[in-house]
FIVEXGU-400714 format. One record per residue: x, y, z of N, C-alpha, C in turn; residue number from 1; residue in three letters. Coordinates in pm, whole numbers. Layout:
<guro><n_c1>X</n_c1><n_c2>Y</n_c2><n_c3>Z</n_c3><ca_c1>X</ca_c1><ca_c2>Y</ca_c2><ca_c3>Z</ca_c3><c_c1>X</c_c1><c_c2>Y</c_c2><c_c3>Z</c_c3><k>NUM</k><r>ala</r></guro>
...
# end
This chain:
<guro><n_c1>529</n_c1><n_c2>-3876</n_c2><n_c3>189</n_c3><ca_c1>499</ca_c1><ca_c2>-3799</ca_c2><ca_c3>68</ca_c3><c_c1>611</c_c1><c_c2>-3702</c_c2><c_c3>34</c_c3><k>1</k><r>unk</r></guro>
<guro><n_c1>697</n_c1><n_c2>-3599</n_c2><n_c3>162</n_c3><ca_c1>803</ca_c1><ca_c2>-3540</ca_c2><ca_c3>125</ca_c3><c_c1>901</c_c1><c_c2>-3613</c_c2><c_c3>82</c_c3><k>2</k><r>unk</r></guro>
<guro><n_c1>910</n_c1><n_c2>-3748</n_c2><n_c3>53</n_c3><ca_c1>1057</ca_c1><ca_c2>-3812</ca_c2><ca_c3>-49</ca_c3><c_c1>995</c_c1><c_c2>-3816</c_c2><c_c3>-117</c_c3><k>3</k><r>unk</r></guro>
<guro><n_c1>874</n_c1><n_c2>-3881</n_c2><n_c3>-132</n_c3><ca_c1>858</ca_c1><ca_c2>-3888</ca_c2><ca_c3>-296</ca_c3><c_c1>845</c_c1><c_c2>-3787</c_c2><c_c3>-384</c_c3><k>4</k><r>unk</r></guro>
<guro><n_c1>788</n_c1><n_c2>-3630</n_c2><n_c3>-381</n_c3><ca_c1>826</ca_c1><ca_c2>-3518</ca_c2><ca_c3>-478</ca_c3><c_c1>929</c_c1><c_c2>-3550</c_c2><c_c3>-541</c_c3><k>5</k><r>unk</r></guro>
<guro><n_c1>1098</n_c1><n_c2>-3555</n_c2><n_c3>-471</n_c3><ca_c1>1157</ca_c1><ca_c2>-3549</ca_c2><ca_c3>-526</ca_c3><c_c1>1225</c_c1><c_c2>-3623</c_c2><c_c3>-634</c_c3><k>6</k><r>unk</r></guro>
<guro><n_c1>1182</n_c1><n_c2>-3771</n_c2><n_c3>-595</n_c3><ca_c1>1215</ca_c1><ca_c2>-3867</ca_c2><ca_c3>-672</ca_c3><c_c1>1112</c_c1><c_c2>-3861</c_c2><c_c3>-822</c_c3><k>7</k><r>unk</r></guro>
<guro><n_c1>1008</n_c1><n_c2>-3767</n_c2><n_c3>-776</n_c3><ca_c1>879</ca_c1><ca_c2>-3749</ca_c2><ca_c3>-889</ca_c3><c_c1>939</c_c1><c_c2>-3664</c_c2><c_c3>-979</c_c3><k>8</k><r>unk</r></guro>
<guro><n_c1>1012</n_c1><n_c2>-3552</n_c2><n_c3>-953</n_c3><ca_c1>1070</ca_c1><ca_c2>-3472</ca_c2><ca_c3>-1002</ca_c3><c_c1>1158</c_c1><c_c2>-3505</c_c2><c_c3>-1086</c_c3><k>9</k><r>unk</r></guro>
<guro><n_c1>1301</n_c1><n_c2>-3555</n_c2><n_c3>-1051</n_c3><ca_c1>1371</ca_c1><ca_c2>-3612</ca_c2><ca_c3>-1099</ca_c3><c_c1>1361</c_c1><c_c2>-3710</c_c2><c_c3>-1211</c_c3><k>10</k><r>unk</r></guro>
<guro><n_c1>1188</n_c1><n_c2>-3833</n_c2><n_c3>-1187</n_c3><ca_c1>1212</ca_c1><ca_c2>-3897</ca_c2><ca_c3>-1277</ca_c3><c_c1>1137</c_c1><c_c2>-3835</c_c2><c_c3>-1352</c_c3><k>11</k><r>unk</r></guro>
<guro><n_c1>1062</n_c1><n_c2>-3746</n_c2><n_c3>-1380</n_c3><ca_c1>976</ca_c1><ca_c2>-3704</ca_c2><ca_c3>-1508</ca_c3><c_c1>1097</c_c1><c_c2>-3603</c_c2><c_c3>-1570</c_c3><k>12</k><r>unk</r></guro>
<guro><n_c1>1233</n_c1><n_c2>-3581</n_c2><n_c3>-1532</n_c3><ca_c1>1321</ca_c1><ca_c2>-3516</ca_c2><ca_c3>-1556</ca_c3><c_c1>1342</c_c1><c_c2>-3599</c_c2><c_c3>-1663</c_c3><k>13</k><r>unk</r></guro>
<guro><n_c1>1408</n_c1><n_c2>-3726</n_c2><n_c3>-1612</n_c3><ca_c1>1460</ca_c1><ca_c2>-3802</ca_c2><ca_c3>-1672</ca_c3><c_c1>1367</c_c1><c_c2>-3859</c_c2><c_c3>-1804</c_c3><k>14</k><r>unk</r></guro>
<guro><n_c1>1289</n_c1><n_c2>-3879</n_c2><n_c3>-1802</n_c3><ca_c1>1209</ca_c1><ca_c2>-3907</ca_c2><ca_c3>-1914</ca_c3><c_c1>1162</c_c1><c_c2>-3826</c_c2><c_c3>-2028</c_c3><k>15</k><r>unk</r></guro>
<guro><n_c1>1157</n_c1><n_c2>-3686</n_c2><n_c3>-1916</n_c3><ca_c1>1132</ca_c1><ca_c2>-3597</ca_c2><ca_c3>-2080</ca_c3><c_c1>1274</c_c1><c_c2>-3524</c_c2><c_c3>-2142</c_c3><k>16</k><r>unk</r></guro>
<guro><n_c1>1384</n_c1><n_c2>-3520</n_c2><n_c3>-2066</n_c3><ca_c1>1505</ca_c1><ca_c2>-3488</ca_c2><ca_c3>-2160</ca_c3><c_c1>1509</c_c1><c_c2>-3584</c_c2><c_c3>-2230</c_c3><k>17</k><r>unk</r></guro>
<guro><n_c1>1534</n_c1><n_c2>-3739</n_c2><n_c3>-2216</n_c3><ca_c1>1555</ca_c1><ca_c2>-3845</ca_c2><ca_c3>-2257</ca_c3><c_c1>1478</c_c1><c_c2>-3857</c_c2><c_c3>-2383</c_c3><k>18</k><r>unk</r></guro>
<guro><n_c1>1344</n_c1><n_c2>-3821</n_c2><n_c3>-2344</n_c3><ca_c1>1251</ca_c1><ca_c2>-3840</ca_c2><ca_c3>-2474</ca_c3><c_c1>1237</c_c1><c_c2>-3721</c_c2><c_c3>-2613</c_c3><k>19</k><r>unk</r></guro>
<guro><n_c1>1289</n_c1><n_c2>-3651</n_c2><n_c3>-2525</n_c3><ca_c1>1283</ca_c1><ca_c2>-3493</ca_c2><ca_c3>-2623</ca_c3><c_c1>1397</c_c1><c_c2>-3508</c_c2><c_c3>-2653</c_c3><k>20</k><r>unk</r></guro>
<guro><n_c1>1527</n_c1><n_c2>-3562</n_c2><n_c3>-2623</n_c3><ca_c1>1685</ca_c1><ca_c2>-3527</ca_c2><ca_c3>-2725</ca_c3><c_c1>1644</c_c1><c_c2>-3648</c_c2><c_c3>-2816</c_c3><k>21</k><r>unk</r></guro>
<guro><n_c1>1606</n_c1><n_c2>-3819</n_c2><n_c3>-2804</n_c3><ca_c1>1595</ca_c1><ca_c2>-3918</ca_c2><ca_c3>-2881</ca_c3><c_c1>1497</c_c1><c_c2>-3833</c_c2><c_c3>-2996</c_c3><k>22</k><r>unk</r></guro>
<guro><n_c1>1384</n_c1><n_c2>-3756</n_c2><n_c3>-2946</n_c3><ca_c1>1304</ca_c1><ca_c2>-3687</ca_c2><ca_c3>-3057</ca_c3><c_c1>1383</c_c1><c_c2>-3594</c_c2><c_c3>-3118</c_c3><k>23</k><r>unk</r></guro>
<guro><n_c1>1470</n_c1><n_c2>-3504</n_c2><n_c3>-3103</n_c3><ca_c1>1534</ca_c1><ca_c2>-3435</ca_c2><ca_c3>-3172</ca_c3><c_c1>1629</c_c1><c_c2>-3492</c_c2><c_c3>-3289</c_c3><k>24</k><r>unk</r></guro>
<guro><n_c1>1722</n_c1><n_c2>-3606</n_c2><n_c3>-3240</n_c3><ca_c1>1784</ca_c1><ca_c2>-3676</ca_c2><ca_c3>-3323</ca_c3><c_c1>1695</c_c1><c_c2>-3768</c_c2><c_c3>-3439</c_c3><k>25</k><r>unk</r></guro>
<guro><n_c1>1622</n_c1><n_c2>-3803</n_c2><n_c3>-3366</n_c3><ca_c1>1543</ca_c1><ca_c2>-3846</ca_c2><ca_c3>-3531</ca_c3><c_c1>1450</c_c1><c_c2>-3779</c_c2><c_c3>-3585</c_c3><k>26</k><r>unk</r></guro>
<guro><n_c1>1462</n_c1><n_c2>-3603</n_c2><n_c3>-3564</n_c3><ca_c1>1362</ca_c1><ca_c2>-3543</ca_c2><ca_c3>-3632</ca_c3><c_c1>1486</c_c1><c_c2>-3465</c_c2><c_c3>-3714</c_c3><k>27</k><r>unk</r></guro>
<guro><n_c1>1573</n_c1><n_c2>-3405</n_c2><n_c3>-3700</n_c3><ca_c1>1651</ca_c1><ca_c2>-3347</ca_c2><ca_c3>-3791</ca_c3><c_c1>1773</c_c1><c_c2>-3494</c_c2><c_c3>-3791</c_c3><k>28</k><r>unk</r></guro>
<guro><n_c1>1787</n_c1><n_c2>-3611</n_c2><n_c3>-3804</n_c3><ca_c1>1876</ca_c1><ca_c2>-3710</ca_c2><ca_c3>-3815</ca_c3><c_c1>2029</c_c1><c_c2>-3671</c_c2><c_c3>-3763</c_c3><k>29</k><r>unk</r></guro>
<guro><n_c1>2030</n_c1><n_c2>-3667</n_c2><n_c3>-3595</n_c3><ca_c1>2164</ca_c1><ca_c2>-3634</ca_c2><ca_c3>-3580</ca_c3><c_c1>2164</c_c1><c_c2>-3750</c_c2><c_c3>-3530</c_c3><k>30</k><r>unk</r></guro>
<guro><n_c1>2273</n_c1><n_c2>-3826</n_c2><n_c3>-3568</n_c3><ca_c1>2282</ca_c1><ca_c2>-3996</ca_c2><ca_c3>-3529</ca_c3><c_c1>2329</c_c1><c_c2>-4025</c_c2><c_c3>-3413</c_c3><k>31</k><r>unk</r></guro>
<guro><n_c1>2414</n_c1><n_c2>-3909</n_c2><n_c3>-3300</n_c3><ca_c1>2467</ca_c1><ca_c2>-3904</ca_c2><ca_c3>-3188</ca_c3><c_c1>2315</c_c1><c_c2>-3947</c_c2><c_c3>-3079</c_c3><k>32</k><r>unk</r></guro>
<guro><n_c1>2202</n_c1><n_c2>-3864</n_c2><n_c3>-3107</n_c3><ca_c1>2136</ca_c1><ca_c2>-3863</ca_c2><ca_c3>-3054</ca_c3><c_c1>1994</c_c1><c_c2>-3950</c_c2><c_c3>-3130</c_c3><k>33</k><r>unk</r></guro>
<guro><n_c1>1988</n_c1><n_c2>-4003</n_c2><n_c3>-3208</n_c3><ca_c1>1903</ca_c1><ca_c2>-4097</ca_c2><ca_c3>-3239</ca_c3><c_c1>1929</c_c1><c_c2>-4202</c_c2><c_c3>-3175</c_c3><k>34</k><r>unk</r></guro>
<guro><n_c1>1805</n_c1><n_c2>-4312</n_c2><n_c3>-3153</n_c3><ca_c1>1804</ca_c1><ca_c2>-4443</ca_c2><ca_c3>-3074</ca_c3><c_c1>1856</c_c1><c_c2>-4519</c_c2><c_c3>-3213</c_c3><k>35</k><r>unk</r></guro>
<guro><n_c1>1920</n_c1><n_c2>-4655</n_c2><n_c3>-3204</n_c3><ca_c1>1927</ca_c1><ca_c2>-4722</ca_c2><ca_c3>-3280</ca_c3><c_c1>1933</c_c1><c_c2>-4851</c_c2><c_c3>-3247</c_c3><k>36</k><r>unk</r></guro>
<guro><n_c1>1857</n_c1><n_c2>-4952</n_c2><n_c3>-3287</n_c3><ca_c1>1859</ca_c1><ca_c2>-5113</ca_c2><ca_c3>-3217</ca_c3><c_c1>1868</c_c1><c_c2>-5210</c_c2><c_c3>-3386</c_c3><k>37</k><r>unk</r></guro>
<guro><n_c1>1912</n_c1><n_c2>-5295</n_c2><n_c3>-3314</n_c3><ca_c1>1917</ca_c1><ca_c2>-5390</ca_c2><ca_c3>-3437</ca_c3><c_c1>2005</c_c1><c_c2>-5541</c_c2><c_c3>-3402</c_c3><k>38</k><r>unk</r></guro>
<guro><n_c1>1906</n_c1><n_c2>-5633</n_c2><n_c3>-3415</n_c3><ca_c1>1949</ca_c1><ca_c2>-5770</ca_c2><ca_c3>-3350</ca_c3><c_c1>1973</c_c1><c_c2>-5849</c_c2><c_c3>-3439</c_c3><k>39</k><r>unk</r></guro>
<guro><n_c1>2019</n_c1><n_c2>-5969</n_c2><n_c3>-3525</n_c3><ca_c1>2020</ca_c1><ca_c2>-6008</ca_c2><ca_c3>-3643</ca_c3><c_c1>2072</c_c1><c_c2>-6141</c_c2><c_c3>-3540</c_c3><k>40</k><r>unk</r></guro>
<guro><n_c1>1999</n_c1><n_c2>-6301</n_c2><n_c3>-3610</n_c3><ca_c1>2016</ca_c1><ca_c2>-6394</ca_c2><ca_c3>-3533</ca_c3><c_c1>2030</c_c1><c_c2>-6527</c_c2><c_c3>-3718</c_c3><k>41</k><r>unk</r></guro>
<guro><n_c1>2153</n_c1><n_c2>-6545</n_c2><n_c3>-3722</n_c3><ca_c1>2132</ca_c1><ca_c2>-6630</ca_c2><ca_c3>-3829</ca_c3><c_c1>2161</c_c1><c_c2>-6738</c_c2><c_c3>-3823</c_c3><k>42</k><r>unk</r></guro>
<guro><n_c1>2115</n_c1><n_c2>-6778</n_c2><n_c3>-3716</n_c3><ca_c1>2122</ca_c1><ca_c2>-6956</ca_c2><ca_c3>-3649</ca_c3><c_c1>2293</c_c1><c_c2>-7007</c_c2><c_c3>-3585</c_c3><k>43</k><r>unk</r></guro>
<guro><n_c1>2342</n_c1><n_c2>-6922</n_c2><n_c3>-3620</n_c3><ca_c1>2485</ca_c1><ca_c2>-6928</ca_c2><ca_c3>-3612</ca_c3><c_c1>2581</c_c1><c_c2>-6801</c_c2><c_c3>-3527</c_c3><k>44</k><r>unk</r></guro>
<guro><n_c1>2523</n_c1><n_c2>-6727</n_c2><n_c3>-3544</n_c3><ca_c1>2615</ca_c1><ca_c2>-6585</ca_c2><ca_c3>-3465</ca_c3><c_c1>2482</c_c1><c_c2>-6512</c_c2><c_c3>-3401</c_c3><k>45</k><r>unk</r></guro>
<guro><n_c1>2460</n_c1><n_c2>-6402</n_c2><n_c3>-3285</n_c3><ca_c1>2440</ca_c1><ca_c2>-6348</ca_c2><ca_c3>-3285</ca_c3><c_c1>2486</c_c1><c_c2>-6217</c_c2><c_c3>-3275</c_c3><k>46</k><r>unk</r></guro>
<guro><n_c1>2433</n_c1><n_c2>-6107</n_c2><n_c3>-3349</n_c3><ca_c1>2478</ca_c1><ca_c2>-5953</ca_c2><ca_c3>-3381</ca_c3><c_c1>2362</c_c1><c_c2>-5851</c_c2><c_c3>-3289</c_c3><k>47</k><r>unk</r></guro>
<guro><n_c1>2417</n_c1><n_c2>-5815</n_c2><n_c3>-3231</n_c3><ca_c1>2373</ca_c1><ca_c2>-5735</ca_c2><ca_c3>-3149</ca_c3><c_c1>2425</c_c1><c_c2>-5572</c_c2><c_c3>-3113</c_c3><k>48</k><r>unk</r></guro>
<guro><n_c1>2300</n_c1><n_c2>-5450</n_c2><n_c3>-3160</n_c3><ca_c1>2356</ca_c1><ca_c2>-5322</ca_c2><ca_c3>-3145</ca_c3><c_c1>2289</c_c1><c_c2>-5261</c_c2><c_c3>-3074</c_c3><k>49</k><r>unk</r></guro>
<guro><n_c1>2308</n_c1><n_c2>-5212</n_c2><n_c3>-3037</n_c3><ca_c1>2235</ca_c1><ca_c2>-4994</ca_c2><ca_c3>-2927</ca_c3><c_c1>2334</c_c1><c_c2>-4939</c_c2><c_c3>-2886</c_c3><k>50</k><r>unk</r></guro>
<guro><n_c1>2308</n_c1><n_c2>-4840</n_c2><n_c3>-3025</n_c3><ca_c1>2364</ca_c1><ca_c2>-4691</ca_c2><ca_c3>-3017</ca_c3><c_c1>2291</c_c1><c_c2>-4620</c_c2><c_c3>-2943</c_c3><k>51</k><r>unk</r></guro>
<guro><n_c1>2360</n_c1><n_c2>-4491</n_c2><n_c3>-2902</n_c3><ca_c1>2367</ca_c1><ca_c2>-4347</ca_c2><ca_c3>-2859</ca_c3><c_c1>2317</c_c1><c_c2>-4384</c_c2><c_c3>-2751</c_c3><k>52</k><r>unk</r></guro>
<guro><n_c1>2337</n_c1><n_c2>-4333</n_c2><n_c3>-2651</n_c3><ca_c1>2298</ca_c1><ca_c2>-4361</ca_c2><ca_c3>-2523</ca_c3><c_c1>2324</c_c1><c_c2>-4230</c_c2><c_c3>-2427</c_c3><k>53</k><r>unk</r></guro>
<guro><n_c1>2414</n_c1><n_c2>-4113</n_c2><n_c3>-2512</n_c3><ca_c1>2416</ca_c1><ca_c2>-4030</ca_c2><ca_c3>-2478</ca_c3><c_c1>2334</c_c1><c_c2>-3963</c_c2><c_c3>-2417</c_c3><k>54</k><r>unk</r></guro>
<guro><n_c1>2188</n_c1><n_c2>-3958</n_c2><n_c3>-2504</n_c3><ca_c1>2031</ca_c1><ca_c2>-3836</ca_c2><ca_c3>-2408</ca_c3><c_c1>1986</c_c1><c_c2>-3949</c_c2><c_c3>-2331</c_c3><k>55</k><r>unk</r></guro>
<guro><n_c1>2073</n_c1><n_c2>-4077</n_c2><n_c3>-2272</n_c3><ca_c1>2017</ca_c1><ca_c2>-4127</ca_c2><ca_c3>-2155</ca_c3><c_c1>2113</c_c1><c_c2>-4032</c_c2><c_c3>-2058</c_c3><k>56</k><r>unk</r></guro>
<guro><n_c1>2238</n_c1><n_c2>-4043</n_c2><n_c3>-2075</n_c3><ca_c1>2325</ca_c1><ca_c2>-3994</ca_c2><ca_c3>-1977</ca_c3><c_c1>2348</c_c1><c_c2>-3866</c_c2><c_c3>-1951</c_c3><k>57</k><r>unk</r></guro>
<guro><n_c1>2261</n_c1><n_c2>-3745</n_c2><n_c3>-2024</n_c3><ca_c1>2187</ca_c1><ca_c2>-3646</ca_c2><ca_c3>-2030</ca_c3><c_c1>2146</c_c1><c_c2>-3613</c_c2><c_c3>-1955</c_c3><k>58</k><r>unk</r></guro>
<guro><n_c1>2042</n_c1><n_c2>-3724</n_c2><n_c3>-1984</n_c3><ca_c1>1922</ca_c1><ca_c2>-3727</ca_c2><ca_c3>-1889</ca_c3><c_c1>1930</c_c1><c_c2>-3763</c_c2><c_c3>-1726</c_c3><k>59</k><r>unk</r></guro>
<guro><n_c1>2011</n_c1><n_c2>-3837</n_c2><n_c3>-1709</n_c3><ca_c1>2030</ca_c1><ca_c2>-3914</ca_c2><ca_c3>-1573</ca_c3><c_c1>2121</c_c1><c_c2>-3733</c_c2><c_c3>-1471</c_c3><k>60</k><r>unk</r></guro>
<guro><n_c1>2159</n_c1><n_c2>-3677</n_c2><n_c3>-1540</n_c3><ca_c1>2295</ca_c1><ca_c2>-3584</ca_c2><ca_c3>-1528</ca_c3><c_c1>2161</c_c1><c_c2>-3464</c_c2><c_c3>-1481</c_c3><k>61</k><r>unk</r></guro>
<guro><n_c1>2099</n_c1><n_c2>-3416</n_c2><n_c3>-1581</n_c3><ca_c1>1947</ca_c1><ca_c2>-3358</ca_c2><ca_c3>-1515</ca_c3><c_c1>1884</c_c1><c_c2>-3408</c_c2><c_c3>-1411</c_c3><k>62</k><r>unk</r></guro>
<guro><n_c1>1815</n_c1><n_c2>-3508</n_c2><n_c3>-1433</n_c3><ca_c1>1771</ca_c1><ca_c2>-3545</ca_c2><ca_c3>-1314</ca_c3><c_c1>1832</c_c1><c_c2>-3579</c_c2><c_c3>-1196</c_c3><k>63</k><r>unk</r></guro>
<guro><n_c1>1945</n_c1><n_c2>-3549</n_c2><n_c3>-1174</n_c3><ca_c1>2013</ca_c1><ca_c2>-3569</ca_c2><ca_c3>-1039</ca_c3><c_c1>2052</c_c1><c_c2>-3404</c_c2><c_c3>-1032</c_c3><k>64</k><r>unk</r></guro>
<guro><n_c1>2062</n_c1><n_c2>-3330</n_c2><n_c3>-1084</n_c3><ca_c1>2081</ca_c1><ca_c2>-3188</ca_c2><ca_c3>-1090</ca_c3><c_c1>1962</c_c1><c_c2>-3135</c_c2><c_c3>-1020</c_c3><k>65</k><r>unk</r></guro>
<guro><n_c1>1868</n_c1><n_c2>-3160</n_c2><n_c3>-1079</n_c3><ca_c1>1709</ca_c1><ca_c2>-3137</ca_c2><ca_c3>-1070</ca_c3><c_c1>1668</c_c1><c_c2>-3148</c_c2><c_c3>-899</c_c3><k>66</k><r>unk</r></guro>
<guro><n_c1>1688</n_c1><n_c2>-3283</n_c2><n_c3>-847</n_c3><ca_c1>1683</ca_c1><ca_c2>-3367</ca_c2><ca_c3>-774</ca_c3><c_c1>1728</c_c1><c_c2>-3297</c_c2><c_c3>-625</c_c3><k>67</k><r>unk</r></guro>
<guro><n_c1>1876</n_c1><n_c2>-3254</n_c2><n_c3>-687</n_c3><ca_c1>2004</ca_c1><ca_c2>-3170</ca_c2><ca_c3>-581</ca_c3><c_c1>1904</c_c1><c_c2>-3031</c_c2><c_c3>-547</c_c3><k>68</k><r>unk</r></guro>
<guro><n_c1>1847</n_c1><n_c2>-2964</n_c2><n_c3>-662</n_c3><ca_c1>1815</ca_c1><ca_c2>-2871</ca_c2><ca_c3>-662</ca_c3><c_c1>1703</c_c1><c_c2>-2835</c_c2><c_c3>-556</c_c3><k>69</k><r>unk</r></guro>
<guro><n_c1>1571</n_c1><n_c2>-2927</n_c2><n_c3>-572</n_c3><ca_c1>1460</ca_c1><ca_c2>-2952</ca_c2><ca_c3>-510</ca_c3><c_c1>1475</c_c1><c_c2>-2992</c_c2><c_c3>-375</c_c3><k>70</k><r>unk</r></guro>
<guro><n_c1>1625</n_c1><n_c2>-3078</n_c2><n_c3>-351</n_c3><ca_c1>1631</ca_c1><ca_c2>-3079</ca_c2><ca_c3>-189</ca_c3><c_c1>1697</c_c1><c_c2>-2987</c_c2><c_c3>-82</c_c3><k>71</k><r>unk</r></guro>
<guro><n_c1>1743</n_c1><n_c2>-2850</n_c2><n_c3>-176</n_c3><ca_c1>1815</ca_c1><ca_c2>-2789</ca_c2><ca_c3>-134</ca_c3><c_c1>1694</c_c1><c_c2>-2648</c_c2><c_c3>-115</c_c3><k>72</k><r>unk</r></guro>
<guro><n_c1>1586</n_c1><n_c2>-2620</n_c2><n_c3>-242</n_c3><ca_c1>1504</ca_c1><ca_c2>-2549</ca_c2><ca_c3>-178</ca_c3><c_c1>1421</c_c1><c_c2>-2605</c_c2><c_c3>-87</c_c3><k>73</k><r>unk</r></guro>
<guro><n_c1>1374</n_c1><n_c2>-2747</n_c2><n_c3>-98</n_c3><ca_c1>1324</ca_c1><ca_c2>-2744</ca_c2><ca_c3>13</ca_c3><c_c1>1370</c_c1><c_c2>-2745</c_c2><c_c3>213</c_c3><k>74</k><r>unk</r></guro>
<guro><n_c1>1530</n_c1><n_c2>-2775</n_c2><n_c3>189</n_c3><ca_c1>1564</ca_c1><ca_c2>-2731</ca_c2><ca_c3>310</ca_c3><c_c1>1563</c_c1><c_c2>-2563</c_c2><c_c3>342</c_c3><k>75</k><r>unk</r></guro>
<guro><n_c1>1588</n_c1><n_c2>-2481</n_c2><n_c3>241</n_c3><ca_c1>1590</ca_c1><ca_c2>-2342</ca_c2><ca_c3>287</ca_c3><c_c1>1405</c_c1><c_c2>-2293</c_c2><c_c3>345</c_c3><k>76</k><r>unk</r></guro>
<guro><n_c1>1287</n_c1><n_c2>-2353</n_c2><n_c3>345</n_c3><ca_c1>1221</ca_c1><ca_c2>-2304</ca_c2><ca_c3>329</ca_c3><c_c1>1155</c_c1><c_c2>-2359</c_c2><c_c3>495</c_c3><k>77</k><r>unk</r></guro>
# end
């Protein structure tokens, strides 16, 4: 049960920066941080996009911060 906190920690890190910057970008339209997908298949080429990926790598950057953090109070204690 003491590994998993931290990995619990970390990933609800990761999910709510992730989910709260993608919500920010498409609530005031900053396109850095909006999701964007779009596949287009016309029998002949396929076109394939996903933008911003940035509030993933945000996110991943927190939750390993987070992560560092939680194993370091829990050794002092």
């Amino acid at each position: 049960m003491m590994k998993f906190k931290p990995f619990l920690f970390s990933f609800g890190t990761f999910i709510g920066s992730t989910a709260i910057l993608y919500g920010i970008g498409h609530l005031f339209h900053i396109s850095i941080l909006m999701f964007q997908y779009e596949y287009i298949n016309n029998k002949t080429a396929i076109y394939f996009t996903f933008n911003s990926l940035l509030p993933i790598v945000i996110g991943l950057i927190l939750s390993f911060i987070v992560e560092k953090r939680y194993k370091n109070k829990e050794k002092s204690i």
